[in-house]
C-alpha positions as CSV (number, residue, x, y, z in Angstrom):
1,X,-23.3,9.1,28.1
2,X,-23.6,12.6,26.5
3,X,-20.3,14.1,24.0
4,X,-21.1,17.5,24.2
5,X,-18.4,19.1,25.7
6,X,-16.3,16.9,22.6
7,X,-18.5,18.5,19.7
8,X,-16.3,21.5,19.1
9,X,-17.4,21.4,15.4
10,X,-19.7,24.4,14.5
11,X,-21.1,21.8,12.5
12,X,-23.0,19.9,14.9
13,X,-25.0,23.1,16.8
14,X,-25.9,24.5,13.1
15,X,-27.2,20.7,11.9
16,X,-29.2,20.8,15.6
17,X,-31.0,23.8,15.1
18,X,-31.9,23.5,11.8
19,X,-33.2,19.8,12.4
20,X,-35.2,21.1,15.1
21,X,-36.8,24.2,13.0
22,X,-37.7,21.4,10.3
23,X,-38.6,19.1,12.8
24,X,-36.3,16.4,11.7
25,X,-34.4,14.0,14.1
26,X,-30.1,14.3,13.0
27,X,-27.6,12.4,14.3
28,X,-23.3,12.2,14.0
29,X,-22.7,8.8,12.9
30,X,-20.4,6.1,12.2
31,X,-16.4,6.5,11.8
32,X,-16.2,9.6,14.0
33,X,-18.1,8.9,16.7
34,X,-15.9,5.9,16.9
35,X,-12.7,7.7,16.5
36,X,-14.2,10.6,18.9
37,X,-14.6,7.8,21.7
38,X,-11.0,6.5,21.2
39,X,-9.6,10.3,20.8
40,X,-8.3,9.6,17.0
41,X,-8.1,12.2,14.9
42,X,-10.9,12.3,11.9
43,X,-11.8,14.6,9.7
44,X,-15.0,13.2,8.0
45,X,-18.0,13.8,9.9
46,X,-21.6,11.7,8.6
47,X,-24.9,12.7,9.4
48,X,-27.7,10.9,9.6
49,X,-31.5,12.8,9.0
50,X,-34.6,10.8,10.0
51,X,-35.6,12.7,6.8
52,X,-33.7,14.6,3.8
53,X,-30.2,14.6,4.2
54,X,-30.0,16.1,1.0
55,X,-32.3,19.2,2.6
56,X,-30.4,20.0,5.5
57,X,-27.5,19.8,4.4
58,X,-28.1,22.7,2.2
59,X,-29.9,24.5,4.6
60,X,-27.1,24.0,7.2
61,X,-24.2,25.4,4.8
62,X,-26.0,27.9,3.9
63,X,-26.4,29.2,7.4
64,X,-21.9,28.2,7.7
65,X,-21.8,29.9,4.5
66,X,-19.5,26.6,3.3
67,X,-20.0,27.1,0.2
68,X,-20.5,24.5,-2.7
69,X,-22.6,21.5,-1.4
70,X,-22.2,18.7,-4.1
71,X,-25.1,16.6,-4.3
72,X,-25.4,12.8,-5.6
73,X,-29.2,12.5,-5.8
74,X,-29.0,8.8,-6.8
75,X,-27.5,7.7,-3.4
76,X,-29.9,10.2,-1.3
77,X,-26.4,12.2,-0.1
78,X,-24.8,15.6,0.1
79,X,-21.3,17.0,1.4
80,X,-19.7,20.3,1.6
81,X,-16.4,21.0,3.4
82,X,-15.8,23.6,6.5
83,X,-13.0,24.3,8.3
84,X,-11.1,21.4,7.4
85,X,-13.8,19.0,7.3
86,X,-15.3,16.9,5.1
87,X,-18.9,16.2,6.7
88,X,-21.8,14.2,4.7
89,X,-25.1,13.9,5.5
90,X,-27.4,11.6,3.9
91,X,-31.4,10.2,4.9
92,X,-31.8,7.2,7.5
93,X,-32.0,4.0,5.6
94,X,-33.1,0.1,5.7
95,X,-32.1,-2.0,2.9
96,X,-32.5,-5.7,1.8
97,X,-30.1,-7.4,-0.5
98,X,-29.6,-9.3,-3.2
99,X,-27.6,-12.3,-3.3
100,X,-25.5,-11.2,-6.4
101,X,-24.7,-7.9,-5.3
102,X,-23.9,-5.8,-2.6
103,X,-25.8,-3.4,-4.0
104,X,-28.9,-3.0,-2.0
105,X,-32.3,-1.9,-2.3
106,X,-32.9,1.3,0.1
107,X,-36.3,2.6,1.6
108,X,-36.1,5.4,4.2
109,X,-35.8,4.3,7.0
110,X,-35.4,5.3,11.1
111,X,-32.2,5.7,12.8
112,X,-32.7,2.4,14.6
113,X,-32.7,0.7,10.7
114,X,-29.7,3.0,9.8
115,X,-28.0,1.4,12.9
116,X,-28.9,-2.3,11.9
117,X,-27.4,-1.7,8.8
118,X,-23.8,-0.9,9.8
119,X,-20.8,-3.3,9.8
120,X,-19.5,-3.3,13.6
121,X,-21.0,-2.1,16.7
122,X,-18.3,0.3,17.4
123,X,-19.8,2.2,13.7
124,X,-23.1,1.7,15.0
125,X,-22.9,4.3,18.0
126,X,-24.7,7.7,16.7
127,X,-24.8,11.1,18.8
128,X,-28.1,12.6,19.0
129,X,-27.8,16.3,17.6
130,X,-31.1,18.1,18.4
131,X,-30.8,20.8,20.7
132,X,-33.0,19.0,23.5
133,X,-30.5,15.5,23.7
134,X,-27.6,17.2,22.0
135,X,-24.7,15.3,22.2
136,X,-26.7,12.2,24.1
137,X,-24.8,8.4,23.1
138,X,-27.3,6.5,21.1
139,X,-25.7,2.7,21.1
140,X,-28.1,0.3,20.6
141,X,-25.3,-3.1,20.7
142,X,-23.2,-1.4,23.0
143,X,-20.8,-0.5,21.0
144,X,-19.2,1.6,23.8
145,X,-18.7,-1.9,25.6
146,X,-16.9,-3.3,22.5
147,X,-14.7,-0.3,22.2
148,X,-13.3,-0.4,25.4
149,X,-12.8,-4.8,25.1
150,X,-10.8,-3.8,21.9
151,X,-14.0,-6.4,19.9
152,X,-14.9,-6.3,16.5
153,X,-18.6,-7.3,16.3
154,X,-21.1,-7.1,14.3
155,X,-25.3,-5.7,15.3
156,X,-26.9,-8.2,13.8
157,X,-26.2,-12.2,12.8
158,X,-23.0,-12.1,11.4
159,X,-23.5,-14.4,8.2
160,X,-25.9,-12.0,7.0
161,X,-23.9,-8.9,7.8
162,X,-21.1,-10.6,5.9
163,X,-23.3,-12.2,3.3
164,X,-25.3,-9.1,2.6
165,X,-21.5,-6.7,1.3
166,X,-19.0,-9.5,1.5
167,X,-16.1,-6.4,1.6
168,X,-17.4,-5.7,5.2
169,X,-15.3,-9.1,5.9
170,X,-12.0,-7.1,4.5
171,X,-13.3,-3.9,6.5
172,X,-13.2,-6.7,9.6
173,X,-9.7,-7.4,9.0
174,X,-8.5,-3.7,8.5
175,X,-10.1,-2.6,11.4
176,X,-8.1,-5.3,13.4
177,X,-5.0,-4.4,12.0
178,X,-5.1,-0.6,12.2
179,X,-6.9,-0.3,16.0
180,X,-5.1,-3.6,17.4
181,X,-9.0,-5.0,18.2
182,X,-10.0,-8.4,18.4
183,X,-12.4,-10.0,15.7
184,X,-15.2,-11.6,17.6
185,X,-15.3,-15.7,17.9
186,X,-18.3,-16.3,16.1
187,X,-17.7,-13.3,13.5
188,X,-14.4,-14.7,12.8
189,X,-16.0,-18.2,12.2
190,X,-18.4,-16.4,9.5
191,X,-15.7,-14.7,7.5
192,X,-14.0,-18.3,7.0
193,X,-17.8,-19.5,6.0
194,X,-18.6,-16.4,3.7
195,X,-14.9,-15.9,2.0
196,X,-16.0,-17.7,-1.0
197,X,-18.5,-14.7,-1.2
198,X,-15.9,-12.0,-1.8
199,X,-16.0,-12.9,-5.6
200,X,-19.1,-10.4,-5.8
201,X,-16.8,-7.5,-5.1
202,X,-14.5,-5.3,-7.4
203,X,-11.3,-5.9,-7.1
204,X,-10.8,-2.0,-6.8
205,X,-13.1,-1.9,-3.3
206,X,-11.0,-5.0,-2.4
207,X,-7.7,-3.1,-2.7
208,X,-8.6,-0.5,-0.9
209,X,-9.2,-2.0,2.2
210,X,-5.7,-3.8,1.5
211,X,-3.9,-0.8,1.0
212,X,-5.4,0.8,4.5
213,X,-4.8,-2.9,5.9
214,X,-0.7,-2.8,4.7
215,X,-0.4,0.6,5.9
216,X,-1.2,-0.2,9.5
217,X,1.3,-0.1,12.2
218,X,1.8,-4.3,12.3
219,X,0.2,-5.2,9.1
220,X,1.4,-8.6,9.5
221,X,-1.7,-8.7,11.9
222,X,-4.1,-8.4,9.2
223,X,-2.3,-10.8,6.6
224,X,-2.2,-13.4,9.2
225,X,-6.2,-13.0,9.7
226,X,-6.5,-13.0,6.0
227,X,-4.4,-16.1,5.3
228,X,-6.5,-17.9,8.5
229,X,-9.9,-16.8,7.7
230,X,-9.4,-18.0,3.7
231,X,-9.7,-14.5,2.3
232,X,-6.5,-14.0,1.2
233,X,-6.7,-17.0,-1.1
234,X,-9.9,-15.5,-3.2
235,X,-7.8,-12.7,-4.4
236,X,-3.8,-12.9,-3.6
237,X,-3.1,-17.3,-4.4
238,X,1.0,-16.4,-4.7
239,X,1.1,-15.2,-1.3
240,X,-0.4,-18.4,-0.2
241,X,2.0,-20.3,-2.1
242,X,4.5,-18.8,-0.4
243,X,2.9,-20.8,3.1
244,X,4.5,-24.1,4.3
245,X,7.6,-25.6,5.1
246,X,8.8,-28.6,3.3
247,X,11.5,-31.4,4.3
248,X,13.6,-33.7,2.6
249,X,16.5,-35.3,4.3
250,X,15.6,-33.8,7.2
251,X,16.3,-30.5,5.7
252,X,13.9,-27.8,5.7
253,X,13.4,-24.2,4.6
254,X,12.1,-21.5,6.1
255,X,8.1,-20.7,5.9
256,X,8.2,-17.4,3.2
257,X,4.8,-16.2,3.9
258,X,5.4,-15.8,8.0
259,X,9.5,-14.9,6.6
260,X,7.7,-11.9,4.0
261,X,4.9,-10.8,6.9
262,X,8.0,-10.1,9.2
263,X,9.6,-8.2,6.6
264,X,7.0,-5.9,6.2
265,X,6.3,-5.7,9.7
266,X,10.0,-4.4,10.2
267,X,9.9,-2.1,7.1
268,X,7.0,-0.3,8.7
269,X,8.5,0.3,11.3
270,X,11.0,2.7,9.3
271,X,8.8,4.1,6.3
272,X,4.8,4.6,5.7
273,X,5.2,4.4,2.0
274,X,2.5,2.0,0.7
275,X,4.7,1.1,-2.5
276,X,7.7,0.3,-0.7
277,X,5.5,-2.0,1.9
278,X,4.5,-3.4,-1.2
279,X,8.2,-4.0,-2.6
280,X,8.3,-6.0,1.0
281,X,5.1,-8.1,0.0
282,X,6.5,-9.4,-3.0
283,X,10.1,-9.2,-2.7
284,X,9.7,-13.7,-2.6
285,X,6.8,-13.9,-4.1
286,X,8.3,-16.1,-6.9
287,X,10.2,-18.5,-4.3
288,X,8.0,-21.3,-4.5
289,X,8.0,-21.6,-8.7
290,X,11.9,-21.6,-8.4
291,X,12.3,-23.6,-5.1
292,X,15.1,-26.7,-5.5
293,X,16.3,-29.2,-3.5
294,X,19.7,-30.5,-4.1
295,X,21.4,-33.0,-1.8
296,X,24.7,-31.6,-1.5
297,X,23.6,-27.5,-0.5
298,X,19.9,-28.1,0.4
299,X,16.7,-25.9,-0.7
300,X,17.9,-23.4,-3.4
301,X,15.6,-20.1,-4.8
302,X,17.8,-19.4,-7.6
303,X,16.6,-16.5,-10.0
304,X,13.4,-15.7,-8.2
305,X,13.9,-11.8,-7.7
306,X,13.9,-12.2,-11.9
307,X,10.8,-14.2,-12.1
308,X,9.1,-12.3,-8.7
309,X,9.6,-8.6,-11.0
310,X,8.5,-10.4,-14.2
311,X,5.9,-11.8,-11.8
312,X,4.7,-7.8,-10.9
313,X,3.0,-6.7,-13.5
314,X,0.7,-9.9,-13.7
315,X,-0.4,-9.4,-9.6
316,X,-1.1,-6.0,-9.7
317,X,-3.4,-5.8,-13.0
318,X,-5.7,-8.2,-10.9
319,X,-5.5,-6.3,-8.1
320,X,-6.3,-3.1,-10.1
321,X,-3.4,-1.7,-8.2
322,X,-2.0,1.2,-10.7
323,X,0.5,0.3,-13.5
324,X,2.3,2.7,-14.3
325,X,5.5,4.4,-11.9
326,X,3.9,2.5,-9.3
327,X,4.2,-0.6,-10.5
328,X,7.4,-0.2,-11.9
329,X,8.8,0.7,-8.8
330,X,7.6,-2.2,-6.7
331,X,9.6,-4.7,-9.9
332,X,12.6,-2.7,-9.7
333,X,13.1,-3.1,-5.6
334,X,12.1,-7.1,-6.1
335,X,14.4,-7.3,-8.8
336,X,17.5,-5.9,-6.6
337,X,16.2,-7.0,-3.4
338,X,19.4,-9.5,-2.8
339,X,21.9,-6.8,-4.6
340,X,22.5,-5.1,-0.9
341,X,23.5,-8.5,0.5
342,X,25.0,-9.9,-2.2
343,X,28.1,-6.9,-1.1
344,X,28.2,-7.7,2.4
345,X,29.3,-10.9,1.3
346,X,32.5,-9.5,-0.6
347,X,35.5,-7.4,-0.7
348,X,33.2,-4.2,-1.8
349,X,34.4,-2.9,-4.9
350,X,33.8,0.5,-6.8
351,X,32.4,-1.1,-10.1
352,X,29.7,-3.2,-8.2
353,X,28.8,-0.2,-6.4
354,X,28.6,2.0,-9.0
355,X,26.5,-0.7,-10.7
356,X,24.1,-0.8,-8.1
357,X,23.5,3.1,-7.7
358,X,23.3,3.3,-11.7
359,X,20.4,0.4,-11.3
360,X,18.7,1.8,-8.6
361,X,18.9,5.4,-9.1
362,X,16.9,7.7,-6.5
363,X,15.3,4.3,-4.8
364,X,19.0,3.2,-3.5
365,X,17.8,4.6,0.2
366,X,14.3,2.8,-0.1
367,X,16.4,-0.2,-1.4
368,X,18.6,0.0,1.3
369,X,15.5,-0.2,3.6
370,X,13.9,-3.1,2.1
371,X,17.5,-5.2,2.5
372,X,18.2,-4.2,5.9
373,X,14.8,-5.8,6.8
374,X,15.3,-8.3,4.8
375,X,17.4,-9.5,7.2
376,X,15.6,-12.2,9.8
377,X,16.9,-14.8,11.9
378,X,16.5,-16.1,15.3
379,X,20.2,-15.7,15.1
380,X,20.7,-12.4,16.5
381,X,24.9,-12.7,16.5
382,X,24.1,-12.8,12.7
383,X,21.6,-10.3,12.5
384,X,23.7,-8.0,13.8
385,X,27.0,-9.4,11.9
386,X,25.1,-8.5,8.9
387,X,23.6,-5.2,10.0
388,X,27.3,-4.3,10.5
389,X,28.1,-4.9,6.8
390,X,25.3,-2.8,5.8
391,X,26.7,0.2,7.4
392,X,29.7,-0.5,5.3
393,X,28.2,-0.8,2.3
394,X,26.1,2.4,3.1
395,X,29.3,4.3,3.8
396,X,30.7,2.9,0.3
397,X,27.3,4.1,-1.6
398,X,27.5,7.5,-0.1
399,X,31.9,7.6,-0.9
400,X,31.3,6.3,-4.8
401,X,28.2,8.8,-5.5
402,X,30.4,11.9,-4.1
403,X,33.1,10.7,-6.1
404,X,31.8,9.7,-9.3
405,X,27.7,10.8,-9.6
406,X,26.0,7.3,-11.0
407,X,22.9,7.7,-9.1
408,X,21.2,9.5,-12.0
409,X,23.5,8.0,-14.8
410,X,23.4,9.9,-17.9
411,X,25.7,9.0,-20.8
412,X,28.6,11.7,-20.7
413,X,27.7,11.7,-24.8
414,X,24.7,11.2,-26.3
415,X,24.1,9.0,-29.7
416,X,23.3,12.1,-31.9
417,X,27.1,13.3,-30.7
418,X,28.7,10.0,-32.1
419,X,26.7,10.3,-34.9
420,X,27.4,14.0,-35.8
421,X,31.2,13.1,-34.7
422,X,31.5,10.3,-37.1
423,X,28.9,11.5,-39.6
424,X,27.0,8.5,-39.7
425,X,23.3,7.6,-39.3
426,X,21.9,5.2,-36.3
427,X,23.4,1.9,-36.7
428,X,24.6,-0.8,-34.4
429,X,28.1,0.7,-34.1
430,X,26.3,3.6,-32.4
431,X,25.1,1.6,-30.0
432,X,28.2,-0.6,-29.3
433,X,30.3,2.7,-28.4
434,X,27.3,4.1,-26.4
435,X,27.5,1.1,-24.5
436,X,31.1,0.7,-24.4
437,X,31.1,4.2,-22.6
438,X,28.7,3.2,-20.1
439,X,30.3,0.4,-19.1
440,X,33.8,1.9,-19.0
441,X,32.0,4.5,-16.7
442,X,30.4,1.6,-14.3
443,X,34.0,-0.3,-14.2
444,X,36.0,2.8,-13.1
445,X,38.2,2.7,-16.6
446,X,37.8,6.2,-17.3
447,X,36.1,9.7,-15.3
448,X,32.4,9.8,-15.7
449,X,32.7,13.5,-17.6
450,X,33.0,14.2,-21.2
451,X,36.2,14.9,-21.9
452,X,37.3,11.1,-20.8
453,X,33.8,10.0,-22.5
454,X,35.0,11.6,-25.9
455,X,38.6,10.3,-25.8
456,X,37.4,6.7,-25.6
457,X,34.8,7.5,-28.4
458,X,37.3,8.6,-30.3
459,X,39.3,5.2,-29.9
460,X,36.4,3.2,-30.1
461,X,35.6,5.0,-33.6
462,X,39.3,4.3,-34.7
463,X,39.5,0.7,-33.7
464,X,35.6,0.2,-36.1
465,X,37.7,2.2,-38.9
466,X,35.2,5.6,-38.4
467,X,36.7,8.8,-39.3
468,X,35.6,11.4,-37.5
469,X,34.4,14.6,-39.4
470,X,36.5,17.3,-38.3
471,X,39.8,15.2,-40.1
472,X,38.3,14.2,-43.3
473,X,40.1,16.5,-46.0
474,X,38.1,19.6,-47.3
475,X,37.2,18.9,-50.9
């Protein structure tokens, strides 16, 4: 097979002659040609150089003019940008490994070694880039074949693929979720035999490959593969917790792990935001700690969107996953995950619905999202019943916010006001009539502005014996 007519790139004719003036062999490599082949867009383009790829790749944006090439001379690589692109070229390689480490030791090497080395067949295909065989397939494991079957394979024996860089296994499992392929028999046998093995990686590298997984059209595809293969339970052990159904009385609940995967699927359908998706992940997480059976009303979870947000922070400091707005974001959705339902259950009242636009603030819309999946049942008259009473309780959010703005609640006076008004330092009556405000705000007793706010300060002063400053006689 020969790409040429698809290498548009300037890239690839300027990397052709200049390997052939040098007398170097160069070859595309890797992720693109694979996307090229299945007509994904992908702006990273690697090149491989029976040689320097440190060399030409200077040589070659010099003759672009591309600009800076940054070099890292400890991994043999180089990269500039051009027209959009990201392309990296780096010297064919054959490595051995240590058990310990998926670090491994590199010689030069020829373009058949680079090839052995790769993960999966379909990254494995290269595109010869010399003028004479420009754009000529070079697919040693017929990768092309694999492509087409929608397989995930791997060139060589599969426990020493997986054995050799253990987060290859999580690369498997992405790859399956994001291009809807097939893991191999026998490669999916080896990840269940080499999971244990992912304890060599950082939990960083491990994350990363999540994320991409979670972000994928059905990611429920990849969690399922990472339950069955025994991956997930090296790194993520209260997701797998949340696996099972248990009896008693002939009473059973329903299994939270396939419950939390079809969550997320039907979230994703509706946002790409990785932190909401994440929200989705572990919006039950802490069902099993605070799972009940009583024999009068069955399996309760009482208070687990508490314990799942104070269960937040914990998960994703050993995920490495980022702790700051992040973070805090995913606890705050967990935390009022049941809020949205808990109002389609009632006569919807102001005060709870100011309440909950005060909690959630700006994430009331991605709230709203995560409780409208939330909503799963082979029931469908009740799915929809309940999909019903979200649309009132939208149309409620949207009416109170117009009417009273608690989205962004800001005290309609500030402490240093009471303080100036009454003349007194911080102290806990400062704190009681801040409060008091608030809440007369929330309940609908008084207009959230401050001429109502400083009435009831006022009162609220009076009734704690404070004087206010403007009527104390002059001396």
């Amino acid at each position: 097979m020969n790409l040429k007519e698809q290498l548009t790139h300037p890239v690839f004719e300027a990397v052709g002659r200049e390997a052939d003036r040098t007398g170097m062999q160069a070859f595309a490599i890797g992720g693109f040609v694979r996307d090229l082949l299945l007509n994904r867009p992908c702006k990273d383009i690697d090149i491989v150089v029976e040689g320097s790829g440190i060399d030409l790749a200077q040589t070659v944006a010099k003759k672009l003019k591309a600009g800076r090439v940054t070099v890292f001379k400890n991994f043999g690589t180089a990269m500039f940008r051009h027209q959009g692109y990201e392309v990296e070229f780096v010297g064919a390689r054959k490595e051995s490994y240590d058990r310990g480490s998926r670090k491994p030791i590199v010689e030069d090497g020829t373009i058949e070694d680079d090839q052995n080395r790769r993960d999966f067949t379909i990254n494995a295909m290269a595109i010869r880039l010399n003028s004479e065989q420009f754009g000529e397939l070079v697919d040693p494991f017929t990768g092309l074949q694999d492509l087409e079957e929608k397989i995930l394979r791997t060139p060589l024996d599969p426990d020493v693929t997986y054995s050799d860089d253990p987060l290859r296994m999580m690369r498997a499992v992405r790859f399956a979720s994001q291009l809807g392929f097939t893991i191999e028999q026998e490669s999916l046998q080896s990840i269940s035999r080499n999971a244990k093995r992912l304890e060599i990686i950082s939990m960083e590298r491990v994350h990363v490959e999540l994320n991409k997984m979670i972000l994928s059209e059905k990611p429920s595809v990849g969690f399922n593969l990472l339950f069955n293969t025994g991956l997930l339970h090296e790194f993520f052990p209260e997701m797998v917790r949340l696996k099972g159904v248990e009896r008693r009385n002939g009473i059973g609940h329903k299994d939270n792990f396939y419950h939390t995967i079809e969550v997320l699927d039907r979230l994703s359908l509706h946002t790409e935001k990785l932190w909401l998706r994440w929200a989705a992940i572990l919006h039950d997480i802490a069902k099993p700690p605070t799972k009940r059976f009583h024999p009068d009303h069955g399996w309760t979870f009482h208070g687990h969107e508490d314990r799942g947000a104070r269960m937040v922070p914990k998960i994703f400091k050993r995920l490495k996953l980022p702790l700051d707005h992040q973070m805090k974001y995913v606890q705050k959705l967990v935390l009022l995950h049941l809020r949205p339902i808990a109002l389609t259950q009632e006569t919807i009242t102001d005060s709870a619905v100011r309440r909950l636009l005060f909690e959630a603030g700006d994430d009331i819309d991605d709230l709203m999202l995560l409780a409208r999946a939330d909503i799963t049942s082979k029931n469908e008259a009740k799915v929809e019943r309940y999909l019903r009473n979200y649309d009132a309780v939208v149309e409620k959010l949207v009416e109170v916010e117009q009417k009273d703005h608690v989205r962004n609640f800001q005290p309609p006076i500030s402490g240093e006001q009471i303080m100036e008004t009454f003349g007194i330092p911080p102290s806990r009556p400062v704190g009681d009539i801040k409060k008091a405000i608030k809440e007369a705000v929330l309940d609908g007793d008084i207009q959230n502005n401050p001429e109502a706010a400083s009435a009831l300060m006022l009162k609220l002063g009076k009734e704690m014996g404070l004087t206010p400053v403007s009527s104390r006689p002059s001396r």
